[in-house]
N, CA, C and O atoms as a printed pandas DataFrame, in Angstrom:
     atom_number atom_name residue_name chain_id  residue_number  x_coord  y_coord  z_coord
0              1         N          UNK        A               1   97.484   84.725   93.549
1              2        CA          UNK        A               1   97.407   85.993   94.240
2              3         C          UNK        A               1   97.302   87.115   93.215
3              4         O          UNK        A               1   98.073   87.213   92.260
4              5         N          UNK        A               2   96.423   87.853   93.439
5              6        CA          UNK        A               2   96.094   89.080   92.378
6              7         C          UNK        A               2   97.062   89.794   92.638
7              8         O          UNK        A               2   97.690   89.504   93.657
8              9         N          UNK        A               3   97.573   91.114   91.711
9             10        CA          UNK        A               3   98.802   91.622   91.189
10            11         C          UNK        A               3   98.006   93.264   91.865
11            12         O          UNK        A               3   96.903   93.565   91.409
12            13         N          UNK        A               4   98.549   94.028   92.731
13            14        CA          UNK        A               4   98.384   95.286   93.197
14            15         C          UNK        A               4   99.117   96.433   92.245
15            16         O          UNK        A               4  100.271   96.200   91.886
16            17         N          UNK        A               5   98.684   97.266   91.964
17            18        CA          UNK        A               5   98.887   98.102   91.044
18            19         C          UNK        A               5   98.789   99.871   91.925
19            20         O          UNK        A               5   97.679  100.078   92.414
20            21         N          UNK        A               6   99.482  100.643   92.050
21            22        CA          UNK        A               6   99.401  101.518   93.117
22            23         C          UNK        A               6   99.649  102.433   92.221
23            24         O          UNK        A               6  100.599  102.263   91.457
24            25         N          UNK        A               7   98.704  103.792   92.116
25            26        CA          UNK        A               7   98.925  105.288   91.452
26            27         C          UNK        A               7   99.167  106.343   92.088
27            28         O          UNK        A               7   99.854  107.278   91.675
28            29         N          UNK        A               8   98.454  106.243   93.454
29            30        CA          UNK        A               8   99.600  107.276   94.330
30            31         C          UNK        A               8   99.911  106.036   95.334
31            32         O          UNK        A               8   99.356  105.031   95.777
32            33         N          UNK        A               9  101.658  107.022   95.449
33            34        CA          UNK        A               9  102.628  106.279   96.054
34            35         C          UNK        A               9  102.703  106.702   97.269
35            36         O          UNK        A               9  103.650  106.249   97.912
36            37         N          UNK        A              10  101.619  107.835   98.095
37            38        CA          UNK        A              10  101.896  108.666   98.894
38            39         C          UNK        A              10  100.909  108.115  100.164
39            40         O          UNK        A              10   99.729  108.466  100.182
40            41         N          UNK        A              11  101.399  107.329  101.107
41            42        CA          UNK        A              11  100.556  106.509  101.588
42            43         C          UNK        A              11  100.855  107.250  103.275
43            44         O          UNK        A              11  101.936  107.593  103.752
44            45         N          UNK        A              12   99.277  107.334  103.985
45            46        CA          UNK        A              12  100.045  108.423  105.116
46            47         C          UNK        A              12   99.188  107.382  105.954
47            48         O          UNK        A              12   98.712  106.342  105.501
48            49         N          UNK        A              13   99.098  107.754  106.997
49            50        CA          UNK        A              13   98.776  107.292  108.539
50            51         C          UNK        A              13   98.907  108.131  109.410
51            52         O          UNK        A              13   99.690  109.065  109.238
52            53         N          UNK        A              14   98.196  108.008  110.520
53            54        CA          UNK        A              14   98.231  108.859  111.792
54            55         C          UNK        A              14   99.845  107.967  112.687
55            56         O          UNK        A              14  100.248  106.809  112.576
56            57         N          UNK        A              15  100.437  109.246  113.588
57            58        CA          UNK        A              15  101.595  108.999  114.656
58            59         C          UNK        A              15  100.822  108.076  115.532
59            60         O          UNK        A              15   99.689  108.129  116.010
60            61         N          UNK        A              16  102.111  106.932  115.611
61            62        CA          UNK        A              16  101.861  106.095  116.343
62            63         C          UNK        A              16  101.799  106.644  118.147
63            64         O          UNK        A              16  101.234  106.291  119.182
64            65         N          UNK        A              17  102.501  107.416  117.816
65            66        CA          UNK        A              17  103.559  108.188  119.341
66            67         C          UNK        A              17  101.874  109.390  119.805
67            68         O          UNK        A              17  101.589  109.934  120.872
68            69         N          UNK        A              18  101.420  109.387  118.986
69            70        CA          UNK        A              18  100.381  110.926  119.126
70            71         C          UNK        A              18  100.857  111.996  119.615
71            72         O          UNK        A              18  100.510  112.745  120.529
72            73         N          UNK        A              19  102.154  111.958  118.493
73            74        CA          UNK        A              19  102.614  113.780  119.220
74            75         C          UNK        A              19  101.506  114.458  117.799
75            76         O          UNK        A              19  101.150  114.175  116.655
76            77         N          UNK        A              20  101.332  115.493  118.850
77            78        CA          UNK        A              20  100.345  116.846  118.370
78            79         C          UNK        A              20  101.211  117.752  117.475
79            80         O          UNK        A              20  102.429  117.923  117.506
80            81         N          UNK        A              21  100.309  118.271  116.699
81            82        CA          UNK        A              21  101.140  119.296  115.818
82            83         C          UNK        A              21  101.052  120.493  116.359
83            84         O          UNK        A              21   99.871  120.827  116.446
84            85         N          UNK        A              22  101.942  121.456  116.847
85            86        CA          UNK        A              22  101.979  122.662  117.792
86            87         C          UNK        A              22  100.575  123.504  117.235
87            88         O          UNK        A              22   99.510  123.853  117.745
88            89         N          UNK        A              23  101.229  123.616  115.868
89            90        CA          UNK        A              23   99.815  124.715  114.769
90            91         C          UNK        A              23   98.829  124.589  114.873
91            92         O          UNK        A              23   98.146  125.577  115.143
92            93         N          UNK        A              24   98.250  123.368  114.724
93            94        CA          UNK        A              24   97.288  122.559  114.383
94            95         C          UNK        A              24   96.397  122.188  115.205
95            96         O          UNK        A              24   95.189  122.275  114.985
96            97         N          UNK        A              25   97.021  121.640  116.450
97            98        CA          UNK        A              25   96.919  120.753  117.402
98            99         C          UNK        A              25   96.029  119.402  117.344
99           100         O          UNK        A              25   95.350  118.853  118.212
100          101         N          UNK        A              26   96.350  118.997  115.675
101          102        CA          UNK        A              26   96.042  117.842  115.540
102          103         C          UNK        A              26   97.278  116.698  115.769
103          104         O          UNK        A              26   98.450  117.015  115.975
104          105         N          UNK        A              27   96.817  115.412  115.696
105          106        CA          UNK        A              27   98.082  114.647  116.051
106          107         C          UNK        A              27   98.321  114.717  114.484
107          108         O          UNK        A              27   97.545  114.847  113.537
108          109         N          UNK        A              28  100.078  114.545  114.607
109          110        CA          UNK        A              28  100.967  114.467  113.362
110          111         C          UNK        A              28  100.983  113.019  112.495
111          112         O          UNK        A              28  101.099  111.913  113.023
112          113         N          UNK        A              29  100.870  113.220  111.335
113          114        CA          UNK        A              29  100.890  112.437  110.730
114          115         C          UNK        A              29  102.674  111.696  110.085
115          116         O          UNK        A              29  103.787  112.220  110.029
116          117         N          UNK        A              30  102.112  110.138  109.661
117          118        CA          UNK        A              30  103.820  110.375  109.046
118          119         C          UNK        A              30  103.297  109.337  107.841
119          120         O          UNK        A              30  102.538  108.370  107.902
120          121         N          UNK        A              31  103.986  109.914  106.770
121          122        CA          UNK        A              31  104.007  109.781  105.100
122          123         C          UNK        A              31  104.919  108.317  104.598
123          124         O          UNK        A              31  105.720  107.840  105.403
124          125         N          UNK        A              32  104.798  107.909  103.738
125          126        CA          UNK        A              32  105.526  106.955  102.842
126          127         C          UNK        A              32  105.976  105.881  103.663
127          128         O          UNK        A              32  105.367  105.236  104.517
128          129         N          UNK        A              33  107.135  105.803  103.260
129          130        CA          UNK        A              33  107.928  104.990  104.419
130          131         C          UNK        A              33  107.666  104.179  105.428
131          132         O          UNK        A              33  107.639  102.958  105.575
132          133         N          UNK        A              34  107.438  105.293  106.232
133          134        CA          UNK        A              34  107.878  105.387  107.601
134          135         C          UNK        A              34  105.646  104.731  107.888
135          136         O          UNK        A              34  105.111  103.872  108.589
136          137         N          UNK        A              35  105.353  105.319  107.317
137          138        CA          UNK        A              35  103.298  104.567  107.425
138          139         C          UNK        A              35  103.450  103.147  107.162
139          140         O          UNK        A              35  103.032  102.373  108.024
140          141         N          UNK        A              36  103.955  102.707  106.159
141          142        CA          UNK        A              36  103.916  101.414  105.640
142          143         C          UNK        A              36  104.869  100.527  106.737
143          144         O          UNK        A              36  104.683   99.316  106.612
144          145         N          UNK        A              37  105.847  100.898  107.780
145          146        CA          UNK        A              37  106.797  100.345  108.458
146          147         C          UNK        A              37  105.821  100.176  110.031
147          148         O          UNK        A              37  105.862   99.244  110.834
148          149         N          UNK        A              38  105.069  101.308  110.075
149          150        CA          UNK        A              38  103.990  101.492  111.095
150          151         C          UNK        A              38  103.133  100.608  111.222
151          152         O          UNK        A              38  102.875   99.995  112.257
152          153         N          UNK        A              39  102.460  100.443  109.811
153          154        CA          UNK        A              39  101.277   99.232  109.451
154          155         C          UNK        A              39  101.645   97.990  109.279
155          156         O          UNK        A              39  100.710   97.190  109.316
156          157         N          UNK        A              40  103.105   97.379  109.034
157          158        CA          UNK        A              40  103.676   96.452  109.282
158          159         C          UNK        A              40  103.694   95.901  110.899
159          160         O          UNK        A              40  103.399   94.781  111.317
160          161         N          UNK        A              41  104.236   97.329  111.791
161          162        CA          UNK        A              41  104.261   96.448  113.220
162          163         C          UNK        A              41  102.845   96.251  114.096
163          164         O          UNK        A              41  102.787   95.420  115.003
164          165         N          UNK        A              42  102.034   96.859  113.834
165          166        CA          UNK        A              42  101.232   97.046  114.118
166          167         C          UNK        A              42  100.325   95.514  114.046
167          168         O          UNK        A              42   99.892   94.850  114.988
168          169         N          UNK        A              43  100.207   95.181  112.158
169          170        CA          UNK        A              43   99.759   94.334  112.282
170          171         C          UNK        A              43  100.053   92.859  112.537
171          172         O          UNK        A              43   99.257   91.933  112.384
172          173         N          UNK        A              44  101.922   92.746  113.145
173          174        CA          UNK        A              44  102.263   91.887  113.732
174          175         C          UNK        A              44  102.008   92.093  115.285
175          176         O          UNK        A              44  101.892   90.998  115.837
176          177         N          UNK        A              45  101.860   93.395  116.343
177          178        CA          UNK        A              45  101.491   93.444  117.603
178          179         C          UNK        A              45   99.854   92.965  117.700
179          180         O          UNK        A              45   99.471   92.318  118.675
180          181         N          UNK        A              46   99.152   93.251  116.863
181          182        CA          UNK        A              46   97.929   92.829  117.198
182          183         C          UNK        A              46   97.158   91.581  118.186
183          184         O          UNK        A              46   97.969   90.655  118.156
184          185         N          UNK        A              47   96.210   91.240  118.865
185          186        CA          UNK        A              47   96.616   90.443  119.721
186          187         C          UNK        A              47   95.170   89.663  118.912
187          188         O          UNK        A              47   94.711   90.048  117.836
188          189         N          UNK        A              48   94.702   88.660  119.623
189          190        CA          UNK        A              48   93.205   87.347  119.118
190          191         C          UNK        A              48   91.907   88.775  119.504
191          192         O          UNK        A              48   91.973   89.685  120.331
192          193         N          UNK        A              49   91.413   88.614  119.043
193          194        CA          UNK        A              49   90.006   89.408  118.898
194          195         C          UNK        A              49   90.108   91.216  119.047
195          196         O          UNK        A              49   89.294   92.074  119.389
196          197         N          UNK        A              50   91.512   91.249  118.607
197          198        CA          UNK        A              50   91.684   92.768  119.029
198          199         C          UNK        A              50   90.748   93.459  117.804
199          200         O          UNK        A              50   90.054   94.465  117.956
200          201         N          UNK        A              51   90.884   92.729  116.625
201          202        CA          UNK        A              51   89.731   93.458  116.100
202          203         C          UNK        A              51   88.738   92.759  115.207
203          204         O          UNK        A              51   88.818   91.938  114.293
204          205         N          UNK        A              52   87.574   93.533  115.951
205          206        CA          UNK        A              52   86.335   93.317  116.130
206          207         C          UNK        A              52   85.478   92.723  114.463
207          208         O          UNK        A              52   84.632   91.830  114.520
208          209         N          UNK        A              53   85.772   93.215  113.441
209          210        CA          UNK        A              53   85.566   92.437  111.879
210          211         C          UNK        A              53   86.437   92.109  110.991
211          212         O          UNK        A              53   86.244   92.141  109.776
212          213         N          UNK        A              54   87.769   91.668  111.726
213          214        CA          UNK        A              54   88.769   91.030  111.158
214          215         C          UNK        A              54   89.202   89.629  112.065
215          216         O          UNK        A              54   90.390   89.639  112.386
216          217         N          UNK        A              55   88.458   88.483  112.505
217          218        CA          UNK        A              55   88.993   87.885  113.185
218          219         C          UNK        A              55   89.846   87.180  113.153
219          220         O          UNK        A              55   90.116   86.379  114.048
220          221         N          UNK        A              56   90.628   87.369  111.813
221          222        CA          UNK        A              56   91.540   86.403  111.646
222          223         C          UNK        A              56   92.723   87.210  111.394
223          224         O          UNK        A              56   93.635   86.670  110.768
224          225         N          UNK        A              57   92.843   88.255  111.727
225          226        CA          UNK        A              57   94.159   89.283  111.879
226          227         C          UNK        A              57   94.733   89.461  113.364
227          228         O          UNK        A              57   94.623   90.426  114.120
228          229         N          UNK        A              58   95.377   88.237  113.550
229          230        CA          UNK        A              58   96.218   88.489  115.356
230          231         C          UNK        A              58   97.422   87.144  114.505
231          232         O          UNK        A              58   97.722   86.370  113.596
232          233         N          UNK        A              59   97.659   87.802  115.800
233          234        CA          UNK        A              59   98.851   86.572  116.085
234          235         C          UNK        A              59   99.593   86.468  117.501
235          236         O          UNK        A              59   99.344   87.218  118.445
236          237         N          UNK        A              60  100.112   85.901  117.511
237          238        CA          UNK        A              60  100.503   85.532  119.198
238          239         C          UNK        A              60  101.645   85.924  119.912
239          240         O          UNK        A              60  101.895   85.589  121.070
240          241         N          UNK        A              61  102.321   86.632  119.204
241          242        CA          UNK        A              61  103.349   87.404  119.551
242          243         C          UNK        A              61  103.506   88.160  120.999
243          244         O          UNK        A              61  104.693   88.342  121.270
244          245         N          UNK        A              62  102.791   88.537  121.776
245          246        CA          UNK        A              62  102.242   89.592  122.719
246          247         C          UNK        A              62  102.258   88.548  123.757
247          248         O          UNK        A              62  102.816   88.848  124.813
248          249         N          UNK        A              63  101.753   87.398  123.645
249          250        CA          UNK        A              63  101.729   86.062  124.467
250          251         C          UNK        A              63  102.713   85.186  124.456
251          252         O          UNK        A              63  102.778   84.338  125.345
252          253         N          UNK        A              64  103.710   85.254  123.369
253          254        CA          UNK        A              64  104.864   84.171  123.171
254          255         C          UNK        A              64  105.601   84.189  124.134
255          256         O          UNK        A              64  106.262   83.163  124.294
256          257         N          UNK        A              65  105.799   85.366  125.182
257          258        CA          UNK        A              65  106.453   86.237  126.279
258          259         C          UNK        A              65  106.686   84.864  127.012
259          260         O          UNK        A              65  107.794   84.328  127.041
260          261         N          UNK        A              66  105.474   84.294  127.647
261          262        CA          UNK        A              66  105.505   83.075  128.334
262          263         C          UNK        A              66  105.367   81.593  127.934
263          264         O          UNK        A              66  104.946   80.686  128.653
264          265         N          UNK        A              67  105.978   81.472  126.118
265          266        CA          UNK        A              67  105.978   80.144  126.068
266          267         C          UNK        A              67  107.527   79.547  126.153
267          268         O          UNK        A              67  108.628   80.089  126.248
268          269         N          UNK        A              68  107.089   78.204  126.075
269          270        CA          UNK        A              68  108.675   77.453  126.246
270          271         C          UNK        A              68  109.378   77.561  125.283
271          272         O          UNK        A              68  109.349   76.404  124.864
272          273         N          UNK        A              69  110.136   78.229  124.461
273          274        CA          UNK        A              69  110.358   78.122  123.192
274          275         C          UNK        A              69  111.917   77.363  122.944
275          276         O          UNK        A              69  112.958   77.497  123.588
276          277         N          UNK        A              70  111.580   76.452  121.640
277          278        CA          UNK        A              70  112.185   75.655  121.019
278          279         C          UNK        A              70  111.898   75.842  119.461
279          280         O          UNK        A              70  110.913   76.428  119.013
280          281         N          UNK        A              71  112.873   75.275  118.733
281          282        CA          UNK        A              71  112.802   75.581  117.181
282          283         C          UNK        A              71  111.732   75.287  116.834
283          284         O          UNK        A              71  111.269   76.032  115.971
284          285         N          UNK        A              72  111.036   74.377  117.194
285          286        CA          UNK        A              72  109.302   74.054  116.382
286          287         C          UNK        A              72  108.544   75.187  116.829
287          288         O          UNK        A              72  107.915   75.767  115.944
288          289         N          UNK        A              73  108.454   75.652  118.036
289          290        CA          UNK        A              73  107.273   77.581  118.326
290          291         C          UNK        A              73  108.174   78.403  117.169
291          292         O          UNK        A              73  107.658   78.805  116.126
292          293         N          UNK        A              74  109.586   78.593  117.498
293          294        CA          UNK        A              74  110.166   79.677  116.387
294          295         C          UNK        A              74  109.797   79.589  115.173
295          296         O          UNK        A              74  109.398   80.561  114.531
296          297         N          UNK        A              75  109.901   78.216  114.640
297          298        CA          UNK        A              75  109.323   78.240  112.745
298          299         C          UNK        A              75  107.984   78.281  113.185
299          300         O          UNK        A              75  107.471   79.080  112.401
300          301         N          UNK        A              76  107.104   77.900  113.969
301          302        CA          UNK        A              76  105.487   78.005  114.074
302          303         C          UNK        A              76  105.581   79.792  113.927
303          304         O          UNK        A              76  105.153   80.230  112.858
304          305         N          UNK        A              77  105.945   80.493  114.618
305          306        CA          UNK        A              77  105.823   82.115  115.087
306          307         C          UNK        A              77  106.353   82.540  113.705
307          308         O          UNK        A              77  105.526   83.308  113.213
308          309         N          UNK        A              78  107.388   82.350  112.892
309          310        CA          UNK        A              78  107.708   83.089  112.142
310          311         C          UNK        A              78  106.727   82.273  110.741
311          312         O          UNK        A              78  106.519   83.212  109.973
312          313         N          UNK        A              79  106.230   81.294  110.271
313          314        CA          UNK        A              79  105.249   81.050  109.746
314          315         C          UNK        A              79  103.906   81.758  110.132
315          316         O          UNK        A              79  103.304   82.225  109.165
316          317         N          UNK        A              80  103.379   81.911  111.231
317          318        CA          UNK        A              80  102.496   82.783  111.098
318          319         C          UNK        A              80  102.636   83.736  110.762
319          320         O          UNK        A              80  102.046   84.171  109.772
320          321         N          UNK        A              81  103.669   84.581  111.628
321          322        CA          UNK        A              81  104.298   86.005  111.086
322          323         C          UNK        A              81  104.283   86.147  108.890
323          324         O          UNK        A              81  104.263   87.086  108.095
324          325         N          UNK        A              82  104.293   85.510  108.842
325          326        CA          UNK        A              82  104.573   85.167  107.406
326          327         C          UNK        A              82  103.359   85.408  106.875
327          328         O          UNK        A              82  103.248   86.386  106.136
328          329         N          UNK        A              83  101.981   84.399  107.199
329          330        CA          UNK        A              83  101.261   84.402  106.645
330          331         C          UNK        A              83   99.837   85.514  107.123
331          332         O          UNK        A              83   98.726   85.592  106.597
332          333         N          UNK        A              84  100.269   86.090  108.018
333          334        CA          UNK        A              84   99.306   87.592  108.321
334          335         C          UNK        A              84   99.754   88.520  107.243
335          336         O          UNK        A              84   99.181   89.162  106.363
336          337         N          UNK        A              85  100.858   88.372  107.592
337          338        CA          UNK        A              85  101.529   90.196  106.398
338          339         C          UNK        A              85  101.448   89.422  105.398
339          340         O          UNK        A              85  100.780   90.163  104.678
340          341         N          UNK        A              86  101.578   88.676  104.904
341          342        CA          UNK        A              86  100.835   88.292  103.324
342          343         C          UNK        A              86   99.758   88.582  103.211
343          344         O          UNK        A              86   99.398   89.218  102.220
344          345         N          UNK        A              87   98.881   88.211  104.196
345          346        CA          UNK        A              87   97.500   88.589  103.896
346          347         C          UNK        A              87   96.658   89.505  104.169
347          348         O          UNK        A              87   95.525   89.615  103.702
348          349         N          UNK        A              88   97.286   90.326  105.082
349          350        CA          UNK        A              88   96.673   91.688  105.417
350          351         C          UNK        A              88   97.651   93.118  104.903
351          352         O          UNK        A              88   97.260   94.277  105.041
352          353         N          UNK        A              89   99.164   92.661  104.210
353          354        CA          UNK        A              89   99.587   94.057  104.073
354          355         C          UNK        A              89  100.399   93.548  102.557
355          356         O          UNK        A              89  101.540   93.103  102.427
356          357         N          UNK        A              90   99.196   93.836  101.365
357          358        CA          UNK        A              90   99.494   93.831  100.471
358          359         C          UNK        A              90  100.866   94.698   99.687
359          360         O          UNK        A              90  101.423   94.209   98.704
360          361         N          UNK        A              91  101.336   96.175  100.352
361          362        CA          UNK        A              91  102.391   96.389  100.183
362          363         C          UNK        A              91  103.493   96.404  100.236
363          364         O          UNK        A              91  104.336   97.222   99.866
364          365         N          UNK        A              92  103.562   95.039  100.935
365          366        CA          UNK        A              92  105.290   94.721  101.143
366          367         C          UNK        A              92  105.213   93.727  100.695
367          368         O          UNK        A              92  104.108   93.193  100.610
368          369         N          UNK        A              93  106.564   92.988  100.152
369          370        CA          UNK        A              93  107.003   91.819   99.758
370          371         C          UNK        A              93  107.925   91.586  100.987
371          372         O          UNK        A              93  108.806   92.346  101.388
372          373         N          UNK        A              94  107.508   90.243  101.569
373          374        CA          UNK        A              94  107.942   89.709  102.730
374          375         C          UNK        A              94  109.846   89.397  102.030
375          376         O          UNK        A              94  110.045   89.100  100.852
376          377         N          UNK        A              95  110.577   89.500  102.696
377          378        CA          UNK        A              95  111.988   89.116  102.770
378          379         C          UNK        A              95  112.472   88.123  104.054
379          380         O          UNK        A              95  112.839   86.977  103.797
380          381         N          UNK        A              96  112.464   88.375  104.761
381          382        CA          UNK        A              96  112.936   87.882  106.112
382          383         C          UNK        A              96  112.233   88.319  107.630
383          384         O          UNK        A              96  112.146   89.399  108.216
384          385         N          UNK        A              97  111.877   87.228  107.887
385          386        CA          UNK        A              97  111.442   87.043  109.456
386          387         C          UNK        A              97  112.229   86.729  110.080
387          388         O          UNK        A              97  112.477   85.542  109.867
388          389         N          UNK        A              98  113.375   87.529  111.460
389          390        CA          UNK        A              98  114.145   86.371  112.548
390          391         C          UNK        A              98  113.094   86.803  113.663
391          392         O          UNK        A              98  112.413   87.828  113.716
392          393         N          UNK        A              99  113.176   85.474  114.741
393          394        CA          UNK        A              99  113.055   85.935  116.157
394          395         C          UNK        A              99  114.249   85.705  116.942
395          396         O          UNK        A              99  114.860   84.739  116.487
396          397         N          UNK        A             100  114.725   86.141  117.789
397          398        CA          UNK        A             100  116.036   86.250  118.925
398          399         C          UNK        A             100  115.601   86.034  119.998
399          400         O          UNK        A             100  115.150   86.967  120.662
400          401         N          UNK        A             101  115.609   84.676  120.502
401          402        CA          UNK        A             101  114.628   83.651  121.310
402          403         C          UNK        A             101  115.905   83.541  122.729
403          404         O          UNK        A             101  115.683   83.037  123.830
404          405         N          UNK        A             102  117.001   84.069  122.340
405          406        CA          UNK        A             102  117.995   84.364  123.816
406          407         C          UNK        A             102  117.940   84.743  124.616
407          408         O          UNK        A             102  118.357   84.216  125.647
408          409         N          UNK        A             103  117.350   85.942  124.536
409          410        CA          UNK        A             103  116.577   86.609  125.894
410          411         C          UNK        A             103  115.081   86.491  126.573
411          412         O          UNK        A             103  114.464   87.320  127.242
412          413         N          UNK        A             104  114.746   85.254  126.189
413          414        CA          UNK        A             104  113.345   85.345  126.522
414          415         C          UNK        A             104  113.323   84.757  127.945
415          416         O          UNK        A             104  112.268   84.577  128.553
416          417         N          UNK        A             105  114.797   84.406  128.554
417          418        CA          UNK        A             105  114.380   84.738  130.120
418          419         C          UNK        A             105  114.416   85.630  130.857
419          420         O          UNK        A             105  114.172   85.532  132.060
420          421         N          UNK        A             106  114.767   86.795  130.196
421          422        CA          UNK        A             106  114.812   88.291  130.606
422          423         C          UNK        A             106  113.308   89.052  130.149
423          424         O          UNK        A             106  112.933   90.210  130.331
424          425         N          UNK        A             107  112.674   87.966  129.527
425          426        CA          UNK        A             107  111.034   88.170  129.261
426          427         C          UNK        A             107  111.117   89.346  127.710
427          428         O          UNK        A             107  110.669   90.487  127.601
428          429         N          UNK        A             108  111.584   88.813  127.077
429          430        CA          UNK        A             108  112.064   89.614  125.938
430          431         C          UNK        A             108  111.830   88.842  125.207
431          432         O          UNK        A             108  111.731   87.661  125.541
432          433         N          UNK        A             109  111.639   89.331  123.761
433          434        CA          UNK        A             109  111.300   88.998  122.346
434          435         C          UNK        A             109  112.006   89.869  121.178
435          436         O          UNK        A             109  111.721   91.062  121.077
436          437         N          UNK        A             110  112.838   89.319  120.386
437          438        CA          UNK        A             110  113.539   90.451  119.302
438          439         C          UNK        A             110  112.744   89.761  118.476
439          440         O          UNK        A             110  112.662   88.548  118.672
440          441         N          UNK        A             111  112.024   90.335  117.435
441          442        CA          UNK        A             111  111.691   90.485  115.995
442          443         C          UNK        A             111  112.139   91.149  114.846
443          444         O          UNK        A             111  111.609   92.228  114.579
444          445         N          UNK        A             112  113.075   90.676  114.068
445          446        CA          UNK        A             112  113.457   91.474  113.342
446          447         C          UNK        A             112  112.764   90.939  111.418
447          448         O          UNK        A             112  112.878   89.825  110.907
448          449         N          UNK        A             113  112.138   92.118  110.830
449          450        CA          UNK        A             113  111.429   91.242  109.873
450          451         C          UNK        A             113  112.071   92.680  108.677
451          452         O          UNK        A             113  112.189   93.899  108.798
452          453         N          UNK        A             114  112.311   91.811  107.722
453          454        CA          UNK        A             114  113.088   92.368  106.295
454          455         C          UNK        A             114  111.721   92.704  105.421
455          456         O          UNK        A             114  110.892   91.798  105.498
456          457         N          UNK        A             115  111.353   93.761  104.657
457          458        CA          UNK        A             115  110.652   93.640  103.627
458          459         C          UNK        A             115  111.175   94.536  102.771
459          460         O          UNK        A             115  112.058   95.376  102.942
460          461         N          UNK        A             116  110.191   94.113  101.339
461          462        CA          UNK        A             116  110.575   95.026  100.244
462          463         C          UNK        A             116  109.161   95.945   99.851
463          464         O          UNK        A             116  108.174   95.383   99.376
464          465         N          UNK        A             117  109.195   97.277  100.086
465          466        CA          UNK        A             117  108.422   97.940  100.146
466          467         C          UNK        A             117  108.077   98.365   98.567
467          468         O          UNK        A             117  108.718   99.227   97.967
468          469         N          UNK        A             118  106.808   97.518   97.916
469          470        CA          UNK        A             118  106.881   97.431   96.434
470          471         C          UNK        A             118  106.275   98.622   95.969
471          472         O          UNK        A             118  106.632   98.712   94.795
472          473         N          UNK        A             119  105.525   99.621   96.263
473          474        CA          UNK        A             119  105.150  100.968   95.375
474          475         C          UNK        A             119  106.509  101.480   95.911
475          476         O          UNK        A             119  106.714  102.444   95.173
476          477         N          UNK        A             120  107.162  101.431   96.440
477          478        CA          UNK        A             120  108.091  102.525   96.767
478          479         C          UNK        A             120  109.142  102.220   96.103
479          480         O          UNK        A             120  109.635  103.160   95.479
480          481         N          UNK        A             121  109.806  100.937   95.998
481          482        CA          UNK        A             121  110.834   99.971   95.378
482          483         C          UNK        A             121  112.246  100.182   96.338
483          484         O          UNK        A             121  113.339  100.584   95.939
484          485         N          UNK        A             122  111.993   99.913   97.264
485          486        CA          UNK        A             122  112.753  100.414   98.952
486          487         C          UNK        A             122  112.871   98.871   99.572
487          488         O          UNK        A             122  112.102   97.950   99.297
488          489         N          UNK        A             123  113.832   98.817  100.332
489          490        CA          UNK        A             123  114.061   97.982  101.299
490          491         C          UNK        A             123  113.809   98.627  103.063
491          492         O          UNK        A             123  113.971   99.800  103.401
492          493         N          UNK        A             124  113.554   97.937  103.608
493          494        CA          UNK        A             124  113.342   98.411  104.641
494          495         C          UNK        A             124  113.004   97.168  105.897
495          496         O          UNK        A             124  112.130   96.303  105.854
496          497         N          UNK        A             125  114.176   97.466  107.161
497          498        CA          UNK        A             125  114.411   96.317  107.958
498          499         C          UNK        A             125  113.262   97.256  109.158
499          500         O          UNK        A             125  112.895   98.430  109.113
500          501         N          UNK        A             126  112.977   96.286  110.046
501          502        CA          UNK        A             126  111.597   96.988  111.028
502          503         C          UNK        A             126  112.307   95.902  111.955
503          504         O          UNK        A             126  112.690   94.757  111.714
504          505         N          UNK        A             127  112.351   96.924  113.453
505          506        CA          UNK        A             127  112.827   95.931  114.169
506          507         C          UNK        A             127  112.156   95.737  115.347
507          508         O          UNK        A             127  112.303   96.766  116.006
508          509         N          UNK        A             128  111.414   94.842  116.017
509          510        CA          UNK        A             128  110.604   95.329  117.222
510          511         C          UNK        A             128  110.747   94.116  118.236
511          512         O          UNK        A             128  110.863   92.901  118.082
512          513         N          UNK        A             129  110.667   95.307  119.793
513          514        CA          UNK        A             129  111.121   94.129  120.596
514          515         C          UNK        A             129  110.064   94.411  121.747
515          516         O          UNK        A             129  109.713   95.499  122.204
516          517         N          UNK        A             130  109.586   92.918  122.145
517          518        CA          UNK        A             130  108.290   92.984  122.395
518          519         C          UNK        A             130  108.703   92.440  124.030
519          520         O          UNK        A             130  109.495   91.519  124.228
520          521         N          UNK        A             131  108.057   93.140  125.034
521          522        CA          UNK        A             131  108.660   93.195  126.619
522          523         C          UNK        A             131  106.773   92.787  126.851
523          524         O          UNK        A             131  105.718   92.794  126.218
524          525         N          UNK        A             132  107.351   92.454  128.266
525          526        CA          UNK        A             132  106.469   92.092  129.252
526          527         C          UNK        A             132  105.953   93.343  129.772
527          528         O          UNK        A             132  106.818   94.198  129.964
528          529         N          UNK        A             133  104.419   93.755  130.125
529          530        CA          UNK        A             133  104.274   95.182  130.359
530          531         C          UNK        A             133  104.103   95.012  132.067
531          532         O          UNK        A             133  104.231   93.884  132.544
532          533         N          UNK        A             134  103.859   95.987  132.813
533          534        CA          UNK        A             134  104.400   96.012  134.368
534          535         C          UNK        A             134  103.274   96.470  134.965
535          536         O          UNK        A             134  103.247   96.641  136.184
């Protein structure tokens, strides 16, 4: 794996939320951190063909809602989980993947995934819980 080397550390993204900037009335942006924690969930929500010249950036998370789950889907889910953000989000160093597979008869999904945010030299836990939509 080639070695990433980063000179600005100042990494931004558009609001996930699209709140508007009153002044501006562009949508608000958010900086460092908090972008790289964005682009993390993001590219674990992604769903199979959501995008269009990356076909190999999904994962099944969004659908796990309705599988039977037992320890072989959990290490399957958190192995994939593993091997997307390795390969699509060169700025984190993966730490820890859990899933919280207890409530998934309440149609619930906890994800909780650890990384080490390497231009920044930060830790940072991202926690996302993925529901059935209505």
């Amino acid at each position: 794996m080639a070695t990433v080397t980063y000179s600005n550390t100042d990494f931004a993204d558009i609001d996930g939320n699209m709140i508007f900037n009153p002044a501006t009335m562009d949508i608000m942006k958010v900086t460092g951190r908090e972008a790289i924690k964005n682009s993390v969930r993001n590219i674990i929500m992604v769903s199979t063909h959501e995008r269009l010249f990356q076909p190999g950036l999904s994962t099944f998370i969004g659908a796990a809602l309705f599988e039977n789950w037992d320890i072989g889907n959990r290490l399957a889910a958190e192995t994939e989980l593993r091997d997307v953000l390795e390969r699509y989000e060169p700025r984190v160093k993966l730490i820890k993947i859990s899933l919280d597979i207890n409530k998934i008869d309440s149609n619930e999904l906890a994800l909780l995934v650890e990384v080490e945010l390497i231009a920044l030299k930060e830790y940072a836990t991202i926690s996302i819980i993925v529901e059935r939509a209505r």
